[in-house]
N, C-alpha and C positions, 0 to 999 in steps of 0.2 A: 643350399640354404632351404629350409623347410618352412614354410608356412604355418603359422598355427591358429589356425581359423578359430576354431572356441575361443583360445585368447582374444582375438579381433574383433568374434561378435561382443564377445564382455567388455573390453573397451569404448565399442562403439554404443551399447546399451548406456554404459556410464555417463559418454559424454551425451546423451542424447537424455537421459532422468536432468543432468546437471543443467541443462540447455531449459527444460520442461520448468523447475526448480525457477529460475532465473525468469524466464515468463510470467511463471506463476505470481512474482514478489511485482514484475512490473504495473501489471494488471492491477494489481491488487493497490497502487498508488495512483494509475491512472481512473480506477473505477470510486473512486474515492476523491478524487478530484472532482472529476466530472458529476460527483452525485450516482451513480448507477449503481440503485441499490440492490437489482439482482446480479450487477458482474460482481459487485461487493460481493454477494455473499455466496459465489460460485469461488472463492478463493479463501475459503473454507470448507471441510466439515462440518455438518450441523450440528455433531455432537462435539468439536471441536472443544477444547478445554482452553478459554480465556482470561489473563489476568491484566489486566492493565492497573488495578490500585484500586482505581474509583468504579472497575467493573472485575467480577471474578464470575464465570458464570460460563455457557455453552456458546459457540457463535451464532446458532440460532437467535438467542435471545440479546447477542452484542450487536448484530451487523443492526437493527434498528435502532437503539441507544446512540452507537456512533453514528450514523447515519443523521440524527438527530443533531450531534453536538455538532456534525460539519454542515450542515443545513444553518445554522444559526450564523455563520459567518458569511460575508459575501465571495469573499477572496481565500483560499487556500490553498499549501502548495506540497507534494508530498515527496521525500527522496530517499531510498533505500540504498547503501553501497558503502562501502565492499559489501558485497552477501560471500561467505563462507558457508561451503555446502561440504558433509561428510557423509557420504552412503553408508546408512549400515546396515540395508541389506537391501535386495532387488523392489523392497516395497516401502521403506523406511529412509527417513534422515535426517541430520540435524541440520541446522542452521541458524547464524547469528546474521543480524546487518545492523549497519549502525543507521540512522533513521536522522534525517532534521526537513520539522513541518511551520511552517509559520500561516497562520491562521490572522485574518483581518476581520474587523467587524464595524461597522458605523450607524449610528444611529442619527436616523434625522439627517439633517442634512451635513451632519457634522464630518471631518476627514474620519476614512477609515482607519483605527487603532489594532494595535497587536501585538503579537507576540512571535519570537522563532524559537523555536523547541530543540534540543537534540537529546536523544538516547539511543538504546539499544534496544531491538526485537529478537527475543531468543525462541526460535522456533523449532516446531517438529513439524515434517510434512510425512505424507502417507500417499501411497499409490495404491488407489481402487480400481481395479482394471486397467482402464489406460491410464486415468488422470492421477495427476499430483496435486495434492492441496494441503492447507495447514490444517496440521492434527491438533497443533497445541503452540499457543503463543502468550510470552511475557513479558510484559513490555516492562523497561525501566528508564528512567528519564535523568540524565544526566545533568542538565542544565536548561535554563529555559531564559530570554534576553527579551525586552521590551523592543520593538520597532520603531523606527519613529513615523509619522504618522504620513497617513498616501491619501492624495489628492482623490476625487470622485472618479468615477467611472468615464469619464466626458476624455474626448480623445485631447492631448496635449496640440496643440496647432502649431508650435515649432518641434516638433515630433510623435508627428500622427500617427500611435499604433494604438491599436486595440486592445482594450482593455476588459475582461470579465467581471461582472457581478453574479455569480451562480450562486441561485438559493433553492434553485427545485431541478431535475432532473431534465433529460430531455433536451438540450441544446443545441442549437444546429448546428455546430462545428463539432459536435463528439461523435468517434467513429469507433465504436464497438472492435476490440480486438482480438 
């Protein structure tokens, strides 16, 4: 039985781009969560080509606008999966995820109101040197459902967990990944 090493290293590149890929989309939900507008915008190219509807434009010039729109709520939640990744070539790939975000916002002392979102992210990523990032992203939104509405930020006393209000960056429980 014969080894076939080139084989093995291409496999192993593969799953090692696909692993890169799969970090890449998590970050990119956690950094967005948390407010971090430069891990935000390290999960792009800056020439990156963005369409989201109400944005068409480079991700230089999206990660602040977004950035923007998820600052305006106090509570948001972001989930990417299944991601489907297809190599098409050592520096290239496609990939789809299906996406659901629900976004909270309260004004005043009022409960916070909302919304849960789902669609799809059709992307392209790109390897520059070592790194993998979105070359090109299209978002489309499948459906989107009213919340019903969440209590303040103040810990529940017959079930004391902690609750976020993130409206600026910088949190002390965020841990850069």
């Amino acid at each position: 039985m014969s080894i076939d090493i080139a084989s093995m290293q291409a496999q192993l590149q593969e799953l090692l781009d696909r692993q890169a890929i799969h970090d890449l989309i998590a970050r990119y939900c956690r950094t967005l969560d948390w407010l971090d507008d430069a891990g935000q915008a390290a999960c792009y190219w800056p020439d990156a080509a963005i369409d989201y509807g109400f944005f068409k434009g480079t991700a230089a010039d999206f990660v602040p606008v977004v950035m923007q729109v998820e600052r305006s709520t106090g509570r948001r939640w972001h989930m990417l999966a299944p991601l489907s990744v297809k190599l098409t070539s050592a520096t290239t790939a496609e990939g789809e995820a299906y996406g659901i975000a629900l976004g909270f916002r309260r004004e005043g002392e009022e409960p916070y109101r909302g919304n849960m979102y789902g669609g799809r992210y059709l992307d392209t990523y790109e390897k520059r040197g070592q790194e993998w990032r979105i070359s090109s992203r299209r978002y489309i939104m499948d459906w989107t459902m009213a919340m019903p509405d969440q209590p303040d930020a103040s810990p529940n006393a017959a079930f004391p967990l902690p609750m976020l209000d993130l409206r600026e960056s910088g949190h002390p429980d965020y841990r850069p990944m």
